[in-house]
Each structure stands twice: as C-alpha cells, then as structure tokens.
Residue frames as a rotation matrix with the C-alpha (Angstrom) as fourth column:
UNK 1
-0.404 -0.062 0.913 56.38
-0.883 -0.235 -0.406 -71.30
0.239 -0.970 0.040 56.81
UNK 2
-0.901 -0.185 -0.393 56.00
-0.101 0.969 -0.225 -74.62
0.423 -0.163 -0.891 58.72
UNK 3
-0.112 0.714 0.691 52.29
-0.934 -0.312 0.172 -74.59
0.338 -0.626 0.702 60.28
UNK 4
-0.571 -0.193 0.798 53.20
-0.644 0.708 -0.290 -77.94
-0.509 -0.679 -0.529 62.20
UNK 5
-0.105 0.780 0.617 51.66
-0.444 0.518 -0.731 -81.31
-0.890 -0.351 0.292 61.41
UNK 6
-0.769 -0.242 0.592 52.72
0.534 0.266 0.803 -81.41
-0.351 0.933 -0.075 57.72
UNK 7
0.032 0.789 -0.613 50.13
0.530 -0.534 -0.659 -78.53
-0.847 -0.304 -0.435 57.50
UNK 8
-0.687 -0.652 0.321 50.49
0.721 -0.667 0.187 -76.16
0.092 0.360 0.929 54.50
UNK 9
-0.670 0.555 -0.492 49.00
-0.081 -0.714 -0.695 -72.54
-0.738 -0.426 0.524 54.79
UNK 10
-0.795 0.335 -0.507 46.57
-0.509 0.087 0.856 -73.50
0.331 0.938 0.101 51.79
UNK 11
-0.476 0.365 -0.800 45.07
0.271 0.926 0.262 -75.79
0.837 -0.092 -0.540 54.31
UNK 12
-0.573 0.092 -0.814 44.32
0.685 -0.491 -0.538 -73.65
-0.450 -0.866 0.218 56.86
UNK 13
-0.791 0.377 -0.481 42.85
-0.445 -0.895 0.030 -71.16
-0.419 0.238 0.876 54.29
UNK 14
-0.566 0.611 -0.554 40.77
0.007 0.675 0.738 -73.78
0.824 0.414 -0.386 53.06
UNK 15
-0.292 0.312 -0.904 39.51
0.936 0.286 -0.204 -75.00
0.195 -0.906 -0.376 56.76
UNK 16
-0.732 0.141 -0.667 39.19
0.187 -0.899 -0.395 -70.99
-0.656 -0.414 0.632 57.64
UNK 17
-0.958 0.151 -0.245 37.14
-0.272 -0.192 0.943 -70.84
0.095 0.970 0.225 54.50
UNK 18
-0.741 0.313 -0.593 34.91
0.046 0.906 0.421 -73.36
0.669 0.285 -0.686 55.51
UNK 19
-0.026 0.488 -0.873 34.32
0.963 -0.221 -0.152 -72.39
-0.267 -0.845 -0.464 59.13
UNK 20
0.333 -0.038 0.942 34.22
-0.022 -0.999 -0.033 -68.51
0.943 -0.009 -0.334 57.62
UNK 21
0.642 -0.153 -0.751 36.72
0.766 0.082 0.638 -67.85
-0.036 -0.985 0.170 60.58
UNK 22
0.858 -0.500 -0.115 39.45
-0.514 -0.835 -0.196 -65.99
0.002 0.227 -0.974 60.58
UNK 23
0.329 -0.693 -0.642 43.25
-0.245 0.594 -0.766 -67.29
0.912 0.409 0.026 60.46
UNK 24
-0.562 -0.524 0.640 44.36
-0.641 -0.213 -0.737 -65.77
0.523 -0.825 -0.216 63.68
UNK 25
0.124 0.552 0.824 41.51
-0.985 -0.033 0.171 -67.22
0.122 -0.833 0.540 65.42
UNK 26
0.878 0.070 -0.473 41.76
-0.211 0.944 -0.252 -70.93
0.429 0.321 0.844 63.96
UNK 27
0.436 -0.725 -0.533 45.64
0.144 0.640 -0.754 -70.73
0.888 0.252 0.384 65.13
UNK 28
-0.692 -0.153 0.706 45.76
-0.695 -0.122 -0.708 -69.77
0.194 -0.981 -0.022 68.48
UNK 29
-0.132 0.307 -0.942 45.23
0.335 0.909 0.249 -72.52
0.933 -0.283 -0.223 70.67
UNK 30
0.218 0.431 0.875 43.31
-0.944 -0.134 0.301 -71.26
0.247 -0.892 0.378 74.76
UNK 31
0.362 0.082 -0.929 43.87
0.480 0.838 0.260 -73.60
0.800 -0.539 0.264 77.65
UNK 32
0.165 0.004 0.986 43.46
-0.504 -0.860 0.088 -73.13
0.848 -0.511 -0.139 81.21
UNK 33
-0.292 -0.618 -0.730 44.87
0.389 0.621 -0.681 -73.48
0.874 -0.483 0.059 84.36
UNK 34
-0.936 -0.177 -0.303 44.21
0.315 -0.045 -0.948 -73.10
0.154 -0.983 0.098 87.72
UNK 35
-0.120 0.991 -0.058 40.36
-0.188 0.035 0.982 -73.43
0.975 0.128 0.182 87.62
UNK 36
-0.924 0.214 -0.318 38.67
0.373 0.311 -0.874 -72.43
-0.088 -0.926 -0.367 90.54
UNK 37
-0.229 0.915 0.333 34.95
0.497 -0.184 0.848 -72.33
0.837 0.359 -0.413 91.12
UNK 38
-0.970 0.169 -0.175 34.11
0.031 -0.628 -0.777 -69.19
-0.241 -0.759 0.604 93.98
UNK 39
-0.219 0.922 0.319 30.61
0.545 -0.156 0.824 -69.56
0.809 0.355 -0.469 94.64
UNK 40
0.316 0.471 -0.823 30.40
0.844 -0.536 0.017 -66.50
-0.434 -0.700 -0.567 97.20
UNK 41
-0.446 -0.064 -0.893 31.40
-0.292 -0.933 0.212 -64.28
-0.846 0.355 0.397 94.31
UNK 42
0.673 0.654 0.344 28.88
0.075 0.402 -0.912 -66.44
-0.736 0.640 0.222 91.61
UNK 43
0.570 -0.383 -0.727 32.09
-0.822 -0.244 -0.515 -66.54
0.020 0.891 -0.454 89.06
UNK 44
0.894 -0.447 0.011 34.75
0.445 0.891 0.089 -69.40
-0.049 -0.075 0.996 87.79
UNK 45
0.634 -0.723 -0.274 38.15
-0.773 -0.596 -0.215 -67.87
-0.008 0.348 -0.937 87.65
UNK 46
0.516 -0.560 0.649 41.20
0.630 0.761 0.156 -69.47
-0.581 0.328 0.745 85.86
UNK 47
0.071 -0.674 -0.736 44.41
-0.393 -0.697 0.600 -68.13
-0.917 0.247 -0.314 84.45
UNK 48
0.932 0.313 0.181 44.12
0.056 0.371 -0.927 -68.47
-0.358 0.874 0.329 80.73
UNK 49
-0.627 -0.779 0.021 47.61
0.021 0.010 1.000 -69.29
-0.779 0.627 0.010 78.27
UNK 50
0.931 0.320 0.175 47.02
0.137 0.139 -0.981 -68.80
-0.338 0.937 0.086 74.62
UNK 51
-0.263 -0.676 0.689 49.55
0.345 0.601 0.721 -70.08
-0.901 0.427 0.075 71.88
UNK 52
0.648 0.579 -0.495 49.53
-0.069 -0.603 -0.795 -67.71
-0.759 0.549 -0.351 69.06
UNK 53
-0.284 -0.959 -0.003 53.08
0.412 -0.125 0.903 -68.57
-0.866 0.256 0.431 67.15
UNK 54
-0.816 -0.503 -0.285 54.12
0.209 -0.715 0.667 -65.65
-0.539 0.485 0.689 64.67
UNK 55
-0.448 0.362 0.817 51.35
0.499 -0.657 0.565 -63.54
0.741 0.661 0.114 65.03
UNK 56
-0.915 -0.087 0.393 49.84
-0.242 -0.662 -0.710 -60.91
0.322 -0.745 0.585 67.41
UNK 57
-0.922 0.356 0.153 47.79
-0.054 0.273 -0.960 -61.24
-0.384 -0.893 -0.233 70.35
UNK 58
-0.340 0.855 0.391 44.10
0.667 -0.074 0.741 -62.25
0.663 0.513 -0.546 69.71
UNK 59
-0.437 0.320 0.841 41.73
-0.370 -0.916 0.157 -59.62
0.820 -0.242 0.518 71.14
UNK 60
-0.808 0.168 0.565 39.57
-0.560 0.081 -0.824 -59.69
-0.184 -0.983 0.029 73.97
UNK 61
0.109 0.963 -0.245 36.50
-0.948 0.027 -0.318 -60.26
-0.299 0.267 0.916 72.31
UNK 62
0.262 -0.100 -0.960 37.95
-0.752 0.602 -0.268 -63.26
0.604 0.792 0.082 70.55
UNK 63
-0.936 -0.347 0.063 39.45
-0.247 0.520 -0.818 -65.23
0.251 -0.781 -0.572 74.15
UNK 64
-0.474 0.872 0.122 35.50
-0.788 -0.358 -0.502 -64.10
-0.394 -0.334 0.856 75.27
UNK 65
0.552 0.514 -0.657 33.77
-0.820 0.479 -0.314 -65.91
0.153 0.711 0.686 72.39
UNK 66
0.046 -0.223 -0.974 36.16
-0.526 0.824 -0.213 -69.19
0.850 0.522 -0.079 72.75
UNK 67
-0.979 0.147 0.138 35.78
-0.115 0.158 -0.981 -69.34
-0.166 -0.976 -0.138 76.48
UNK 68
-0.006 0.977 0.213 32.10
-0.936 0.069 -0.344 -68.82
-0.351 -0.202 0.915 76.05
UNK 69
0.531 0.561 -0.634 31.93
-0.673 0.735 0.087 -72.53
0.515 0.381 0.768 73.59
UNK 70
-0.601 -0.795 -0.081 34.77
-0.308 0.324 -0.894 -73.79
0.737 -0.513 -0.440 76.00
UNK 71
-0.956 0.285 0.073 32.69
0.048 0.395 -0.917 -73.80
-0.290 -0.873 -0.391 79.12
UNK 72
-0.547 0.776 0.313 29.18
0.528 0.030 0.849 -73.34
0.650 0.630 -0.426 77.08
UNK 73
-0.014 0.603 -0.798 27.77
0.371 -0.738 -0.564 -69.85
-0.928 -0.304 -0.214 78.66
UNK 74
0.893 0.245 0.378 27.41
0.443 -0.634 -0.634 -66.48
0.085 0.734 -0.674 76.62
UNK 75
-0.327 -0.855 0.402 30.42
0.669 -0.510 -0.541 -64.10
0.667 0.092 0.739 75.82
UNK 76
0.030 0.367 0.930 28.59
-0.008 -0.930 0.368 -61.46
0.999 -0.019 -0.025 77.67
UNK 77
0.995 0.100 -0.021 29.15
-0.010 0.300 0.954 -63.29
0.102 -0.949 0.299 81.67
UNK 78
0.460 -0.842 -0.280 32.95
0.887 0.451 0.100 -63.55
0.042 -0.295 0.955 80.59
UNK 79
0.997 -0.035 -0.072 35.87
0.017 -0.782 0.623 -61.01
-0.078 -0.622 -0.779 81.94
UNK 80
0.590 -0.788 0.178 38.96
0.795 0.528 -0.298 -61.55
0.141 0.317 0.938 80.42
UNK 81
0.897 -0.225 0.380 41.62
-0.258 -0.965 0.038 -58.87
0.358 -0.132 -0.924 81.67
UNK 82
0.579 -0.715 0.392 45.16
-0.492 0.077 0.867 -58.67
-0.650 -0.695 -0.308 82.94
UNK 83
0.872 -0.209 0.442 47.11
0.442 0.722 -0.531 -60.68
-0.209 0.659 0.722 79.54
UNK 84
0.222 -0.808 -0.546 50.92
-0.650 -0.540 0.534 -60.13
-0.727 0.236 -0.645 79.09
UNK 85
0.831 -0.417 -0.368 52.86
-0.190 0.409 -0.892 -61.51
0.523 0.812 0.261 75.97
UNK 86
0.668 -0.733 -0.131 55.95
0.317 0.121 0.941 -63.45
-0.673 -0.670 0.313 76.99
UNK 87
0.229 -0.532 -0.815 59.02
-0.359 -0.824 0.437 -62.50
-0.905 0.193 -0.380 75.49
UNK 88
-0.886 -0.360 0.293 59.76
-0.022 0.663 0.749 -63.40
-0.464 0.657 -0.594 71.96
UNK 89
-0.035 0.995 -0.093 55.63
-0.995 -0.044 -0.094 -63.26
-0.097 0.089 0.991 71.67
UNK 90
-0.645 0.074 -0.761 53.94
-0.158 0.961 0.227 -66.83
0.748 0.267 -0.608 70.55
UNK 91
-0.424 0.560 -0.712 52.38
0.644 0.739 0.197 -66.89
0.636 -0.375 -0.674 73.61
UNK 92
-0.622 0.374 0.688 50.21
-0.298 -0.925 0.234 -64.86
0.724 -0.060 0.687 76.07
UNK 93
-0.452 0.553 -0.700 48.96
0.812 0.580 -0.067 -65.56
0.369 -0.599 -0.711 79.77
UNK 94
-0.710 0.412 0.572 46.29
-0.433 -0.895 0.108 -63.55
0.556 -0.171 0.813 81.50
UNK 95
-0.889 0.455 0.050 43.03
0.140 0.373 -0.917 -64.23
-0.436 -0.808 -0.395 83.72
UNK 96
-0.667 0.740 -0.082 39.54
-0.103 0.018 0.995 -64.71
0.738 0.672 0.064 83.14
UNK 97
-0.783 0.563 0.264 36.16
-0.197 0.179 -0.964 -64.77
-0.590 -0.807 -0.029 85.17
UNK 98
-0.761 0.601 -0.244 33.10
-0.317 -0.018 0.948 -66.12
0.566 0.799 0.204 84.12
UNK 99
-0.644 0.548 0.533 30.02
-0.752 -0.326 -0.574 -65.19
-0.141 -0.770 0.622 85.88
UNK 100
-0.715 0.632 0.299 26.65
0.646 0.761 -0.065 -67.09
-0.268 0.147 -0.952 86.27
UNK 101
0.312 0.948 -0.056 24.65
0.855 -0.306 -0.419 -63.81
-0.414 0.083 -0.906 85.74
UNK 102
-0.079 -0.355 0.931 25.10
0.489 -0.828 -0.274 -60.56
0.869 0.434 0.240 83.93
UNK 103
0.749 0.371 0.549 23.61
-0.110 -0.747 0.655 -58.96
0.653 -0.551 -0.519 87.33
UNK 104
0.810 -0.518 -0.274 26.38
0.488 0.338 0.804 -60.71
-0.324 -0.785 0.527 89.57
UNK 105
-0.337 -0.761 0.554 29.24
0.920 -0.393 0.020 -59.52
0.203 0.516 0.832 86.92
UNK 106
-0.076 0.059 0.995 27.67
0.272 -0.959 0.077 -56.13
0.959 0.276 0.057 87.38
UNK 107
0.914 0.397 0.088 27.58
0.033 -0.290 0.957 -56.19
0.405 -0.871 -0.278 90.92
UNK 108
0.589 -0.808 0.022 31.33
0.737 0.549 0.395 -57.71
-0.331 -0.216 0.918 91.59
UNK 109
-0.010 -0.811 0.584 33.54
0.999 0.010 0.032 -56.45
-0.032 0.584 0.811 88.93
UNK 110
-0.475 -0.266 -0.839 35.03
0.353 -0.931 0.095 -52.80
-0.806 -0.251 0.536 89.07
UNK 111
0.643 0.742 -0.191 33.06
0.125 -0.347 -0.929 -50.22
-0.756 0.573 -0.316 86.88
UNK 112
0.050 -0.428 -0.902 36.58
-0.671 -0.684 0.287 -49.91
-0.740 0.591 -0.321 84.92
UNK 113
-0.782 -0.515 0.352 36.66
-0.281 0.795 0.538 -53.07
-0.556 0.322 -0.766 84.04
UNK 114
0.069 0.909 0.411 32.51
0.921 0.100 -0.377 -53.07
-0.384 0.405 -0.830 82.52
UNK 115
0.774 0.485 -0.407 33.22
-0.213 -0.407 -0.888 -50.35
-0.596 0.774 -0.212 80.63
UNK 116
-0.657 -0.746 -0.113 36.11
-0.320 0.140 0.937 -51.78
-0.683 0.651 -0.330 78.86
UNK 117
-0.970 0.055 0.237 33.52
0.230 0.528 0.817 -53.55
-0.080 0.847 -0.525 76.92
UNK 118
0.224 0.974 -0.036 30.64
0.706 -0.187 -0.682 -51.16
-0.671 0.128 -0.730 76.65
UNK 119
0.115 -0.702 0.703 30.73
0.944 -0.144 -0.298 -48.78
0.310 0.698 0.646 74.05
UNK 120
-0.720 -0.534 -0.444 32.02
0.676 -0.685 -0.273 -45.58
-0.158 -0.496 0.853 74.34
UNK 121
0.730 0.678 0.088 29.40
0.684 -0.723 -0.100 -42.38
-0.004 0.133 -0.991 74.79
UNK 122
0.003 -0.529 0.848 30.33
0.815 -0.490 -0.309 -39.37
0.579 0.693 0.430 73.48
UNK 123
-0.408 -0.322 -0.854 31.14
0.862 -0.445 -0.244 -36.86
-0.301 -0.836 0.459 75.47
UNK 124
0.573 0.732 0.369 28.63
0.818 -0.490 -0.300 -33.53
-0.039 0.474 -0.880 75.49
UNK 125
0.991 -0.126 -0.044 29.75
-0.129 -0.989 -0.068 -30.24
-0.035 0.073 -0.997 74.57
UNK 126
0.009 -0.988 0.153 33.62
-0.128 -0.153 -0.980 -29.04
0.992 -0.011 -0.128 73.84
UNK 127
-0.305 -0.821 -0.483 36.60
0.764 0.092 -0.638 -28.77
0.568 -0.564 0.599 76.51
UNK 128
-0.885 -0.279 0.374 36.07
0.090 -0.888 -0.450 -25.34
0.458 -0.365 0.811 77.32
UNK 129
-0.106 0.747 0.656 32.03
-0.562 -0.590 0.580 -25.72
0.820 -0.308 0.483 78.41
UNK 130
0.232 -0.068 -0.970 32.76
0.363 0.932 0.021 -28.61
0.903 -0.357 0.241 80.51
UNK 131
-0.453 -0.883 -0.123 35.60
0.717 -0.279 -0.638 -26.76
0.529 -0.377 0.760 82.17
UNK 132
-0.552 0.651 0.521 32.79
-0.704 -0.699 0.127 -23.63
0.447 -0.297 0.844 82.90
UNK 133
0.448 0.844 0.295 30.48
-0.628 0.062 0.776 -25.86
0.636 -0.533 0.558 84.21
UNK 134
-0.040 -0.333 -0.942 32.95
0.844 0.493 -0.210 -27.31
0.535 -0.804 0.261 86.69
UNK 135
-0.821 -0.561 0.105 34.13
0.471 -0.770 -0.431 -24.08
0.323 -0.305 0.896 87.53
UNK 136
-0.263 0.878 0.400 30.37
-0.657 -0.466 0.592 -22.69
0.706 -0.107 0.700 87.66
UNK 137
0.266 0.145 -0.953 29.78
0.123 0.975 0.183 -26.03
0.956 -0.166 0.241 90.07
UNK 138
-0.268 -0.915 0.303 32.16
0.528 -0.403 -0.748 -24.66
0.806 -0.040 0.591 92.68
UNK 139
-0.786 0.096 0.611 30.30
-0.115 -0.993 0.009 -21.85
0.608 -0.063 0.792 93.70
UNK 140
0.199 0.943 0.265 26.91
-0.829 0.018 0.559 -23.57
0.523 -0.331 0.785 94.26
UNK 141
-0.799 -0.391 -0.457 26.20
-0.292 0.916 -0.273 -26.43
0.525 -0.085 -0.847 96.53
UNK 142
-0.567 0.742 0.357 24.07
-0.428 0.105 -0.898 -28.56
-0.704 -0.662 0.258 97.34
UNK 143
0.256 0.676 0.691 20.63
0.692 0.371 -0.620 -29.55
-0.675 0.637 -0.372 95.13
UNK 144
0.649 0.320 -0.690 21.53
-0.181 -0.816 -0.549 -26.31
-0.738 0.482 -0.472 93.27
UNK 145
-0.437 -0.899 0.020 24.71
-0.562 0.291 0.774 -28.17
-0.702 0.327 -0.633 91.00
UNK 146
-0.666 0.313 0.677 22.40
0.510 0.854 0.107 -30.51
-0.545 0.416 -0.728 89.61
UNK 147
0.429 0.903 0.020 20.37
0.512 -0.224 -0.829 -27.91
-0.744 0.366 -0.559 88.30
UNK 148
0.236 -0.839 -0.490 22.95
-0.017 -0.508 0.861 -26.45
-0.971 -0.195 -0.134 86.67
UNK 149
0.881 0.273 0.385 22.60
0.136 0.635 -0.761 -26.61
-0.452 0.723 0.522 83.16
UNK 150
0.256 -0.893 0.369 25.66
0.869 0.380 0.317 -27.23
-0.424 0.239 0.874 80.58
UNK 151
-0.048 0.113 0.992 24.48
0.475 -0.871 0.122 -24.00
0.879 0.477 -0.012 78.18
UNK 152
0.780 0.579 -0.238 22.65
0.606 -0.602 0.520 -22.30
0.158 -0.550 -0.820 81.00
UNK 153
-0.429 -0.870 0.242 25.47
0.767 -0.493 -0.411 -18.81
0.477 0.010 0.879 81.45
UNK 154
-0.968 0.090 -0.235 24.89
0.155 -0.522 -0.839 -16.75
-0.199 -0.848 0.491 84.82
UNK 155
-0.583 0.808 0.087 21.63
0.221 0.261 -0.940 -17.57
-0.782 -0.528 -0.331 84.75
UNK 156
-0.266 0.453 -0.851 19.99
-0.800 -0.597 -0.068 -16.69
-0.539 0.662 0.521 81.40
C-alpha cells in the first residue's frame, strides 16, 4: 500500500513507535473550517473535515484530544458531535465546539449531548421493579412519590 510521500508502512510504525501513538491516529489528518468565535455562548464553533484514507472513522475522544493541542485548551471544554463519512469513506466532516469553561459547556449544551461522554451508571434494580415503582408512582402524588421506595411493597 502507497502511504503517499515515498512513505513505506515500516515508517510509520517506526514514527508511531516513537510517539507511542497509534497508526490510525498518526494518519488522519483534522482541519477546520468555518471558525467562528460566539462570545454570548463562551464557545468557538467550526466544522471539522478529517482525512482518514483506508481506514475507519477516528473516535470522538481522539478528534477531542487533537483539537484540544490544535487550539491548546483541555479535551474536557471540547464537543465534537454531528460527523458523517462521505461516500467511499477516506474522509469525514462534522462540527465541533470548544468552550472556555467546563461550567459554560454545562450550562449551554443539551444534557444528551454531556452524557455522551460521561460514563454510563448502572441502572438500579431489574425491569420488572422499575416498572412497579412507576406503576406504584401513579397512584400517589405529590411529596408522597419521592418517598416511595424502590423495594418498599404496599407499604411494608
């Protein structure tokens, strides 16, 4: 395979070596476009392109982390979301934000979009006690729902 430049893949595994990187990450190439700076929503937003040829999309986390030494913030202010593959793959456009505060990004940005990258909590109890305490939920209203425990069965 041709890795442009009179490259061979030996060189790249070398260079990936070095920087302990990964391959994918070393060969996809980020650049943006339409950079705009919105300072009545504290964020920078810009449609990102990445240039991956024959191999699959990098992740979120990985766009995150090369935006973050791109514009020198943290990964943790940046919002990458919305990324389609064009046809044929190789390449991938999508959007980005990148707050000035974690507290602004948590104030702004939809809650679906902050928990894409929190982790996931586990969900208490099975299907079926859930389902009872909706169904037990119903009935009462008011402060009395909240007292409601998950075990708690017609009062006992």
């Amino acid at each position: 395979t041709d890795f442009g430049g009179g490259r061979s893949k030996q060189w790249y595994q070398r260079r990936v070596r070095a920087n302990n990187l990964s391959l994918a990450f070393v060969m996809a190439t980020i650049r943006t476009r339409k950079f705009i700076t919105n300072r009545i929503l504290n964020r920078r937003q810009m449609v990102v392109d990445i240039i991956h040829p024959g191999k699959a999309n990098l992740s979120k986390e990985d766009v995150k982390e090369k935006l973050a030494t791109m514009y020198r913030t943290t990964a943790d202010v940046i919002m990458p979301f919305g990324f389609r593959t064009d046809f044929g793959g190789g390449r991938s456009t999508g959007f980005a934000l990148i707050y000035d505060n974690v507290d602004a990004m948590k104030k702004i940005e939809p809650k679906y979009r902050l928990a894409r990258f929190q982790p996931k909590l586990d969900k208490t109890g099975g299907r079926r006690q859930r389902k009872e305490l909706k169904n037990r939920k119903k009935k009462v209203t008011g402060k009395k729902k909240s007292e409601l425990g998950s075990c708690r069965r017609n009062g006992k």
